[in-house]
C-alpha angles and dihedrals in degrees: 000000000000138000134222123203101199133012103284138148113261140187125199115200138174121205139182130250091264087055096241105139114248110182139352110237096191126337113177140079119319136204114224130265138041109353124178128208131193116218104196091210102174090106098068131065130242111290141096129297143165126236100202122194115205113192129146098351079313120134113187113175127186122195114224133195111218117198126183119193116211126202130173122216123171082341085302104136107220109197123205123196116192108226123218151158153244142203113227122180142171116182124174 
């Protein structure tokens, strides 16, 4: 989740512990108030990344755990990514 105060361009965007960028979550004008933004991490293994919001010369980066559980049925892997959330917020 993140808030805007005011009407602004942002871009969303996740990276990986070495800082190259991996995906953009959302880049493009924003209203302002409380947004919300699905990362479909299963792609990606356990480790740490950073979601950074970019809004109004303003650079706000959280850092996330991602943890995948693996288990193993009738040689069926079964993965489990622990959702979670951020707070996000840009206030002038």
């Amino acid at each position: 989740q993140y808030s805007l105060s005011e009407f602004c361009w942002i871009n969303l965007s996740v990276y990986n512990i070495r800082g190259q960028k991996l995906t953009t979550l959302y880049n493009g004008q924003n209203i302002p108030g409380k947004h919300s933004v699905d990362w479909h991490a299963s792609a990606y293994s356990s480790g740490v990344y950073f979601i950074s919001l970019k809004a109004n010369g303003t650079t706000i980066t959280q850092k996330v755990l991602l943890r995948s559980n693996f288990t193993i049925l009738n040689k069926l892997i079964v993965v489990d990514i622990i959702d979670f959330s951020i707070n996000l917020s840009i206030e002038n």
